[in-house]
LOTORDO-630972 format. One record per residue (C-alpha): x, y, z; residue in one letter. Coordinates in nm, 3 decimals. Layout:
# residues N
[r [X,Y,Z],A] ...
END
This chain:
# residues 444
[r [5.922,1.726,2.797],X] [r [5.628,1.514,2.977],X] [r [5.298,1.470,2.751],X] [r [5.067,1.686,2.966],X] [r [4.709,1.549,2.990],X] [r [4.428,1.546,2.736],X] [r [4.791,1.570,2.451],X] [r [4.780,1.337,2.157],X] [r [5.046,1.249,2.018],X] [r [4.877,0.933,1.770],X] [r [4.694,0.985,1.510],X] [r [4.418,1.274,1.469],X] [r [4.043,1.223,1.553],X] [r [3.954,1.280,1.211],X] [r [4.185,1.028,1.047],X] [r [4.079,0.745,1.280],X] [r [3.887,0.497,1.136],X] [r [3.628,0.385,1.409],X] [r [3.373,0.249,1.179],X] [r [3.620,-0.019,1.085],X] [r [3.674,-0.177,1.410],X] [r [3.303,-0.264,1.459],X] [r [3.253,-0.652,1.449],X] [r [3.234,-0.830,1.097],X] [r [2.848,-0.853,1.178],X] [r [2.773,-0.502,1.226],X] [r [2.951,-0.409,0.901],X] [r [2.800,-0.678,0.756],X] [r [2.445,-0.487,0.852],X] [r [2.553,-0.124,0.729],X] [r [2.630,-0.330,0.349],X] [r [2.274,-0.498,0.342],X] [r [2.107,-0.151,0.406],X] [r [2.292,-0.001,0.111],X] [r [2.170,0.035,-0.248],X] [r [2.357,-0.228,-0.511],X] [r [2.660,0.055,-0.628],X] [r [2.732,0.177,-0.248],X] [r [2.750,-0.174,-0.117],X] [r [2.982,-0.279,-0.368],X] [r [3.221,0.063,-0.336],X] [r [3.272,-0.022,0.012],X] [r [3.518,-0.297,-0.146],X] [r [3.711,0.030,-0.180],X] [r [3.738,0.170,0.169],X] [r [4.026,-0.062,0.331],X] [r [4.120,-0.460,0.334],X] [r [3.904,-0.481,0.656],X] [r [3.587,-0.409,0.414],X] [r [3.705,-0.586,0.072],X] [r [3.588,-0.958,0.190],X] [r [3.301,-0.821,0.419],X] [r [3.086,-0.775,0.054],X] [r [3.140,-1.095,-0.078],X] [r [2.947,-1.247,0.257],X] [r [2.727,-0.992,0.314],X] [r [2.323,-1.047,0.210],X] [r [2.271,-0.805,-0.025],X] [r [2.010,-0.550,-0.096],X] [r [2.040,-0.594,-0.468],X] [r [1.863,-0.275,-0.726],X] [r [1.871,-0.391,-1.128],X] [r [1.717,-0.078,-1.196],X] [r [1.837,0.224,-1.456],X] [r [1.997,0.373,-1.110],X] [r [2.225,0.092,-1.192],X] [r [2.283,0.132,-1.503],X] [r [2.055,0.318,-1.766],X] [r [2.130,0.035,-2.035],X] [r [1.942,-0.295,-1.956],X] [r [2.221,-0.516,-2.098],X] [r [2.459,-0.323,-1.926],X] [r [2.226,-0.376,-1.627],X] [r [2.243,-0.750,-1.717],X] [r [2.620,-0.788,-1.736],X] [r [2.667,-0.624,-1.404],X] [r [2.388,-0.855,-1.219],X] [r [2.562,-1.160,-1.356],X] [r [2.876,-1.062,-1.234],X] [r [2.798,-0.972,-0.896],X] [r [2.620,-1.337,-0.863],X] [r [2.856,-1.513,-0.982],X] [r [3.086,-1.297,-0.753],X] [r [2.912,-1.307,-0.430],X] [r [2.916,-1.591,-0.204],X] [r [2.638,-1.458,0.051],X] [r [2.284,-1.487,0.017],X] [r [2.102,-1.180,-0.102],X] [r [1.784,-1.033,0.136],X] [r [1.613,-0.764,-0.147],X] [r [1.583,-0.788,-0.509],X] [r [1.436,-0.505,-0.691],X] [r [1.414,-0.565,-1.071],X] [r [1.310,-0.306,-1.222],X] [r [1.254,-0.189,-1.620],X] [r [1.271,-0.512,-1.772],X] [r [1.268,-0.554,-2.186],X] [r [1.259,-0.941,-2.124],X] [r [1.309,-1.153,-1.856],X] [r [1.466,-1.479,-2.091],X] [r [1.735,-1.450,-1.776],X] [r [1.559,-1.458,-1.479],X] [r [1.568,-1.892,-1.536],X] [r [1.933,-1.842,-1.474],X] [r [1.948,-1.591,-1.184],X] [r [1.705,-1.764,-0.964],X] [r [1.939,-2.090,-1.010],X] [r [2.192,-1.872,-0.830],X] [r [2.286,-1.999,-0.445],X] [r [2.283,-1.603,-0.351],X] [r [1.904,-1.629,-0.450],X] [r [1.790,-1.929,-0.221],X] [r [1.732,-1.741,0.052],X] [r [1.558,-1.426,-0.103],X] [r [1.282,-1.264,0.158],X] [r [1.226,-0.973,-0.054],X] [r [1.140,-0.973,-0.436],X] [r [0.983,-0.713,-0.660],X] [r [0.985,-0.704,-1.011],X] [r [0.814,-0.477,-1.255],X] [r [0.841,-0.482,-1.630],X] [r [0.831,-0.231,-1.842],X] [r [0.502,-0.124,-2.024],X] [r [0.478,-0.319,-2.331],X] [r [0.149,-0.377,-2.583],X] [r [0.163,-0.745,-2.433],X] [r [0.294,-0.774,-2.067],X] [r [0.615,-1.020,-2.052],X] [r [0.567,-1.372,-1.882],X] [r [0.710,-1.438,-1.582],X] [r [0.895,-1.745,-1.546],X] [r [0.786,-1.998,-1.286],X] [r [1.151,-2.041,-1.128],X] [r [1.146,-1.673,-1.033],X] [r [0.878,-1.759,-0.751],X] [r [0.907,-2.151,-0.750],X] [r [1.306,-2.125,-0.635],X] [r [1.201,-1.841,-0.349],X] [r [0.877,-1.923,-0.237],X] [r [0.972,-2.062,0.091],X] [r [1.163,-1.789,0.232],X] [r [0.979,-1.498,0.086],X] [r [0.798,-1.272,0.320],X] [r [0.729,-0.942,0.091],X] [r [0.639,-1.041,-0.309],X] [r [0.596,-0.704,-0.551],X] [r [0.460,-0.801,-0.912],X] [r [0.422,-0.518,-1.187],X] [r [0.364,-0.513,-1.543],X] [r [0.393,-0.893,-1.586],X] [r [0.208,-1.224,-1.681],X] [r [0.151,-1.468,-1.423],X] [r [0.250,-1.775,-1.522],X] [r [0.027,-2.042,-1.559],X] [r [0.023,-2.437,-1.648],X] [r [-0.092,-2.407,-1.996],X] [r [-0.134,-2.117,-2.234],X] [r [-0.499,-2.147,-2.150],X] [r [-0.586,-1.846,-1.925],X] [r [-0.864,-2.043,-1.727],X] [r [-0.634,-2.339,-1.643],X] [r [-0.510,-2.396,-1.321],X] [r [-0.247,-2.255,-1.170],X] [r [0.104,-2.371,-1.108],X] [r [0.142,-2.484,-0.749],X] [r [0.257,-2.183,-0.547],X] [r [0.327,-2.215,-0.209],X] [r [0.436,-1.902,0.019],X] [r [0.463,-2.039,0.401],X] [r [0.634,-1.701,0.498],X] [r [0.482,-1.369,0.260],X] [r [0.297,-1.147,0.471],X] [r [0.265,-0.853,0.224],X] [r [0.174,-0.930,-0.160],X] [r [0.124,-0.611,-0.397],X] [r [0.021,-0.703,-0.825],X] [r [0.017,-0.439,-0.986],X] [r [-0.106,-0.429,-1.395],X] [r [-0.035,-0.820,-1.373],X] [r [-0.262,-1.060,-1.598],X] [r [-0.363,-1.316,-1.412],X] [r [-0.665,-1.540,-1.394],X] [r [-0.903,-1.594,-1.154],X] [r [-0.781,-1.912,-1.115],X] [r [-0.459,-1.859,-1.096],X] [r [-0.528,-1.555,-0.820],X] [r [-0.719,-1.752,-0.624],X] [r [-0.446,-2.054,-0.630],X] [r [-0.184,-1.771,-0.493],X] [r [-0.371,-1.666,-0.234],X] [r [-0.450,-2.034,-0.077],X] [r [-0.073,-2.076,-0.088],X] [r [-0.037,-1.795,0.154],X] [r [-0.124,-1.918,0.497],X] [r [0.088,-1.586,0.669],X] [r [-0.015,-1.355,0.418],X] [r [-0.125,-0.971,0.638],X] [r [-0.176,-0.710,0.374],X] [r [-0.268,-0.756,-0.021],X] [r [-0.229,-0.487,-0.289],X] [r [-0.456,-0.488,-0.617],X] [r [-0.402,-0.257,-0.880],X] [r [-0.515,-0.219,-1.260],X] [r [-0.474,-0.627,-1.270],X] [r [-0.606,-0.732,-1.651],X] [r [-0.815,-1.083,-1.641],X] [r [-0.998,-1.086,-1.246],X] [r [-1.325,-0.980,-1.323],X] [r [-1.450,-1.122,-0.985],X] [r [-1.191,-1.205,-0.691],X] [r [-1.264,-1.378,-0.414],X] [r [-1.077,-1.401,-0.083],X] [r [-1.081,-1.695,0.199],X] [r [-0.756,-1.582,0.406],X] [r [-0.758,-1.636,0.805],X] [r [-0.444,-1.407,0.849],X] [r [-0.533,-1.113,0.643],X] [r [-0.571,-0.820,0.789],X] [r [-0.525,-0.561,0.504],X] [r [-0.681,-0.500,0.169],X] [r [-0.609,-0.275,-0.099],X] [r [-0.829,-0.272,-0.430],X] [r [-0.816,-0.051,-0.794],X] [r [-0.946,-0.155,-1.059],X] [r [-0.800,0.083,-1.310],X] [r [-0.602,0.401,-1.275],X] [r [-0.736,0.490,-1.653],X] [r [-0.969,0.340,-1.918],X] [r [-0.748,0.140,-2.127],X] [r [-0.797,-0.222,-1.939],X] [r [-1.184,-0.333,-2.148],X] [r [-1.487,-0.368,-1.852],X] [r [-1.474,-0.767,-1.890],X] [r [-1.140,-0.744,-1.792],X] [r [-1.080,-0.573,-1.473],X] [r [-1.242,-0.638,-1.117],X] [r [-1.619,-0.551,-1.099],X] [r [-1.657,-0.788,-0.776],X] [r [-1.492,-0.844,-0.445],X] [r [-1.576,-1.066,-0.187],X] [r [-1.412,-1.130,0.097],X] [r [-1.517,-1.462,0.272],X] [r [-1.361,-1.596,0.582],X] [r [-1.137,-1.341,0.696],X] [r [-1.188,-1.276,1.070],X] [r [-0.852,-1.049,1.094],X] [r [-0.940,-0.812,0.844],X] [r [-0.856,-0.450,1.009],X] [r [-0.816,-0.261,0.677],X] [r [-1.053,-0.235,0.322],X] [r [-0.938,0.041,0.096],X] [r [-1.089,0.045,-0.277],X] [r [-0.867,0.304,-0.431],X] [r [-0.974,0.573,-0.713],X] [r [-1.054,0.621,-0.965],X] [r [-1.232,0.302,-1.022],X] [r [-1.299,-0.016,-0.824],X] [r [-1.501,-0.275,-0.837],X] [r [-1.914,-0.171,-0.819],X] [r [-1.976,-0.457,-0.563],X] [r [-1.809,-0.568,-0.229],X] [r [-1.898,-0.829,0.022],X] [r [-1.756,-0.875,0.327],X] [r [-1.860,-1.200,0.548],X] [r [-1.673,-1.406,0.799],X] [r [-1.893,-1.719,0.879],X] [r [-1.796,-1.961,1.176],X] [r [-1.961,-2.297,1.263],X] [r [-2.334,-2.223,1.129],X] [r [-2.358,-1.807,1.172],X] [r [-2.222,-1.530,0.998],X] [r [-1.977,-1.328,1.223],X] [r [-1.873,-0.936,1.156],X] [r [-1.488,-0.929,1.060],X] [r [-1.288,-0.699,1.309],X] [r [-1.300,-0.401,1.059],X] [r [-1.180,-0.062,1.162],X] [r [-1.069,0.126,0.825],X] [r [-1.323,0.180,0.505],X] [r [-1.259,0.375,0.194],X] [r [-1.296,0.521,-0.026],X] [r [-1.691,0.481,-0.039],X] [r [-1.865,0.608,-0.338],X] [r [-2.150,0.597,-0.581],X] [r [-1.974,0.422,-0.798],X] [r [-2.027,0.098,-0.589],X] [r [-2.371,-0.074,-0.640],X] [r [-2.399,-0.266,-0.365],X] [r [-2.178,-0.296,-0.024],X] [r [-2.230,-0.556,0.247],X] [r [-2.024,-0.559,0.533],X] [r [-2.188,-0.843,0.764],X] [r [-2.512,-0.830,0.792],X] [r [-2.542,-0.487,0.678],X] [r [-2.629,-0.447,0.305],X] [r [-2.608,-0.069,0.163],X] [r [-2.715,-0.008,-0.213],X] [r [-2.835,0.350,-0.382],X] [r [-3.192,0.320,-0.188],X] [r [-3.082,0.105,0.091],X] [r [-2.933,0.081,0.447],X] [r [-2.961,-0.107,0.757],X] [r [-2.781,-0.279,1.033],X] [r [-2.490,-0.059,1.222],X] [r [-2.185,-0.185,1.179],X] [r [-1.942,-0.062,1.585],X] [r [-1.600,-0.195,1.453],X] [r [-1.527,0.089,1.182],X] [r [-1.340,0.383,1.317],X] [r [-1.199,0.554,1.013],X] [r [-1.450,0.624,0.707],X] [r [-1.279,0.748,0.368],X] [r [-1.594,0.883,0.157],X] [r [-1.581,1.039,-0.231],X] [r [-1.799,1.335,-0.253],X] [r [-1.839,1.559,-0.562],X] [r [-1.943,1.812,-0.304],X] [r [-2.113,1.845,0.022],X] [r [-2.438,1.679,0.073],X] [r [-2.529,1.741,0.436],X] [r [-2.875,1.544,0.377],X] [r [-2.737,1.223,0.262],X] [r [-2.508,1.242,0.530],X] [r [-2.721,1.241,0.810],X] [r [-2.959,0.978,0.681],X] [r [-2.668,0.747,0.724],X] [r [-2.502,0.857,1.017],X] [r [-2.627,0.583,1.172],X] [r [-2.461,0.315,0.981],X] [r [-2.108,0.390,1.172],X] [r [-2.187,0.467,1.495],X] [r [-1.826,0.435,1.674],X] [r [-1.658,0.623,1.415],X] [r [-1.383,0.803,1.542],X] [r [-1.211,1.000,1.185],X] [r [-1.392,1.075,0.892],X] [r [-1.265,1.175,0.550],X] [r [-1.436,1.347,0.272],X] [r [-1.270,1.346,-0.021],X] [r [-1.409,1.573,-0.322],X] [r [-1.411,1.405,-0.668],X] [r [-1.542,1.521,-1.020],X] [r [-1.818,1.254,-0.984],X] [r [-2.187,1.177,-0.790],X] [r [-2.090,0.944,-0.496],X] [r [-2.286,0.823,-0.194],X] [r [-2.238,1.062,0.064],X] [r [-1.984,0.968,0.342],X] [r [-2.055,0.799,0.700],X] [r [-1.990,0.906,1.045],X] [r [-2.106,0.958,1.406],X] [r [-1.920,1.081,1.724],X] [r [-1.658,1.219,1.532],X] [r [-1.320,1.345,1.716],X] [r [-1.161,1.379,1.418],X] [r [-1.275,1.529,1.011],X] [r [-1.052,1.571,0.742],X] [r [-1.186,1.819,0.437],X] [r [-0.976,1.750,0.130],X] [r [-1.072,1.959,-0.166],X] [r [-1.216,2.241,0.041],X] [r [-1.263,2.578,-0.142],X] [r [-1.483,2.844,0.017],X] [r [-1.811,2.827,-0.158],X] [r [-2.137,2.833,-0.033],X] [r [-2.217,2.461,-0.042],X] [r [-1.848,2.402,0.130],X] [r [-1.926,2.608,0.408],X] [r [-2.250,2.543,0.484],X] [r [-2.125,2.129,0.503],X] [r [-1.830,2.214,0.677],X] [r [-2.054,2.489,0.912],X] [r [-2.288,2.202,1.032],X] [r [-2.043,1.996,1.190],X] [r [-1.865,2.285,1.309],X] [r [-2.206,2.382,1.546],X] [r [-2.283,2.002,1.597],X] [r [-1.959,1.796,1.669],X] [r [-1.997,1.776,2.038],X] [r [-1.659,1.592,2.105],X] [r [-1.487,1.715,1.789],X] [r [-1.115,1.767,1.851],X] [r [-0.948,1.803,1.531],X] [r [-1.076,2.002,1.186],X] [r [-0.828,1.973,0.931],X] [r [-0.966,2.153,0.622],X] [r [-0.690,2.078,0.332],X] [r [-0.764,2.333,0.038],X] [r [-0.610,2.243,-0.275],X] [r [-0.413,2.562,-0.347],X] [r [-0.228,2.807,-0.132],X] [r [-0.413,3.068,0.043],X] [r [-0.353,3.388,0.261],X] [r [-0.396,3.446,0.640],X] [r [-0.675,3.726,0.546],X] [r [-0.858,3.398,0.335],X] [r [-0.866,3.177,0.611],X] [r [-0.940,3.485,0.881],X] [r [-1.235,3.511,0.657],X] [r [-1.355,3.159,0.631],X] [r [-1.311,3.143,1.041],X] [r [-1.587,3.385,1.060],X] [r [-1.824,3.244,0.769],X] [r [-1.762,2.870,0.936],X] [r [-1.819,3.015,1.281],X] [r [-1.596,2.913,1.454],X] [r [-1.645,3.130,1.781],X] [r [-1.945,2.895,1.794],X] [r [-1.821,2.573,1.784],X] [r [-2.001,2.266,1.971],X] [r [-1.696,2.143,2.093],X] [r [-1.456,2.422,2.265],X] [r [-1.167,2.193,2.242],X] [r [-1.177,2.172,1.892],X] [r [-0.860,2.286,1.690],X] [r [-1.002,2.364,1.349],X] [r [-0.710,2.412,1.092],X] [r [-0.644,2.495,0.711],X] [r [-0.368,2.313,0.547],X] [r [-0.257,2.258,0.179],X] [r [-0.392,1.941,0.008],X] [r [-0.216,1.789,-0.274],X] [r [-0.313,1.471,-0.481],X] [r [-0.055,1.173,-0.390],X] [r [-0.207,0.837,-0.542],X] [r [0.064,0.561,-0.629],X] [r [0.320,0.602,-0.321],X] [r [-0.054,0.604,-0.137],X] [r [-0.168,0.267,-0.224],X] [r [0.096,0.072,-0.118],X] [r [0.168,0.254,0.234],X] [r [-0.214,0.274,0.300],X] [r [-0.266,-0.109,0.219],X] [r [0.091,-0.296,0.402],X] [r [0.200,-0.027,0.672],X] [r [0.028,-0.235,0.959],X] [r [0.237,-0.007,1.213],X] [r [-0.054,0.288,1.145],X] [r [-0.410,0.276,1.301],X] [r [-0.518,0.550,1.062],X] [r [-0.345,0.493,0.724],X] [r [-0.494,0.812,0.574],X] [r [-0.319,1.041,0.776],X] [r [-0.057,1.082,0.592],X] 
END
């Protein structure tokens, strides 16, 4: 009988392998995207894949996902570098006791290459020191550098002496988080990074004052402490940020930051206002705040600062007077945030707004009556997102439609909406400070 057309008589569609026949360099891509265990099981799919891993570059996770024992986690690190013959892309090291065998790892030829590296300790009374070959053996290839829960290492076991010579031709995105570090040695890190675009500080112990001189940074991300237990003369009560004429992005996170920032990018003999678009979170809690030539404390204001576009402000409620004695300040912003804190807090900025974001909004008198005023006044308002921080009904917000007036708005394109707000603050400080790909990185 002749096969008719469109008849099989092979193999099934569902038992051929098509994955398989892809070139070694596009299998070699699906391995490097996968987590540590699921690279290594494709070993077990067919003889095409066994040797593929072995070349590979490796996304490597020593985390409890790997194993929930860390000498178990050891054992099975060591094996796969002495195993492996390609160079490895990611390291995450994660959950660390000790890191005695990091000397020996970052000896390994799979290692010399490395772009990415984070590694976080776990939280100990004393925070574990980082060996110098775990960034000395790298540094020239890395391009994204995580540090948590570790001590920087320095020449001597003096914590003012100077730092080990780090140099990082290629990082672009550097996050410390609960490190202790000196000022000295801080400031040594960031003069070896000549690429370096976005910088993450968070609860660091020893940098009481940090200063920045970076030509290529264009993103900064500040906390002082999540909670109370780092002492006062121990975490950051100053920032200043000289010499950075790319700088897009500030962000001082909460709960606390530092109480005084400076901002100033001089050139030849005048000072020069950095390209800054993004500010937040502005609060009370910060004494004094120059941006340029602009200086704002408690009692004062002046000079207008056109670059900002997208204002992050804590409030502990609505204080429509405040606000409009320093509208001016911001007069090409474009988004404004008010976030509602617990604490007093210098009201927030803005002026020609298209965009407000209400987080914390509840109903009462004092919410509506802030909320109401830009409502009536917002001439070229085109988005109100009012984020309350519990769910509500369709009859609730019905009702807050006709308290806020809606019918009455300034702008009759505006698209006011209610949406549910919930707190997101680690995940947040990383994204917000090194996605670069975002012109608003609080719209999340």
């Amino acid at each position: 009988m002749e096969q008719e057309e469109g008849d099989d008589f092979g193999e099934d569609d569902d038992d051929v392998d098509l994955i398989s026949d892809l070139p070694d360099d596009a299998l070699a891509t699906v391995i490097t995207k996968l987590d540590t265990k699921s690279g290594a099981r494709t070993q077990l799919l067919s003889r095409r894949w066994r040797p593929l891993w072995r070349s590979s570059p490796l996304n490597l996770q020593v985390d409890r996902h790997l194993a929930p024992q860390e000498s178990k986690r050891v054992k099975i690190f060591d094996e796969i570098l002495s195993a492996h013959t390609g160079p490895c892309r990611r390291l995450r090291l994660h959950d660390a006791n000790n890191l005695r065998r990091s000397g020996t790892w970052f000896r390994s030829i799979a290692l010399h290459q490395l772009q990415e590296l984070d590694i976080c300790c776990k939280m100990l009374n004393r925070p574990l020191l980082l060996p110098p070959s775990a960034l000395l053996r790298c540094s020239p290839t890395l391009t994204v550098l995580s540090l948590g829960n570790c001590k920087f290492p320095c020449s001597s076991s003096d914590e003012n002496a100077a730092v080990l010579h780090f140099f990082f031709p290629k990082l672009k995105q550097l996050t410390l988080h609960g490190v202790a570090i000196s000022e000295n040695a801080f400031h040594g890190v960031i003069a070896g990074c000549p690429a370096l675009e976005s910088l993450l500080i968070l609860d660091c112990i020893g940098l009481r004052r940090v200063s920045i001189r970076s030509r290529s940074l264009r993103s900064i991300g500040v906390r002082a402490s999540f909670c109370t237990v780092i002492p006062e003369d121990m975490m950051i009560r100053e920032l200043v940020v000289v010499d950075a004429p790319c700088l897009q992005r500030l962000l001082t996170f909460p709960p606390h930051g530092p109480t005084s920032i400076k901002v100033v990018t001089s050139c030849g003999g005048g000072a020069l206002l950095p390209k800054l678009e993004v500010l937040g979170y502005v609060s009370n809690t910060i004494a004094r705040f120059e941006i340029g030539s602009m200086e704002m404390t408690p009692a004062v204001l002046n000079a207008p600062v056109c670059t900002v576009r997208v204002l992050v402000v804590m409030s502990t409620g609505p204080n429509l007077g405040a606000i409009l004695n320093l509208l001016n300040c911001f007069p090409c912003l474009e988004t404004l945030y008010v976030m509602k804190t617990g604490r007093p807090t210098i009201p927030c900025l803005g002026h020609y707004l298209t965009k407000i974001v209400i987080r914390g909004y509840q109903g009462s008198r004092a919410h509506t009556g802030f909320t109401r005023f830009f409502v009536a006044n917002a001439s070229v308002l085109r988005v109100m997102n009012i984020a309350v921080p519990r769910k509500v009904t369709d009859k609730w917000m019905a009702n807050q439609r006709k308290v806020l007036r809606t019918d009455c708005k300034a702008s009759a394109d505006a698209e006011i909406r209610f949406t549910y707000y919930y707190l997101r603050t680690e995940m947040d400080c990383a994204k917000r400070t090194h996605d670069l790909s975002v012109t608003d990185p609080f719209d999340l």
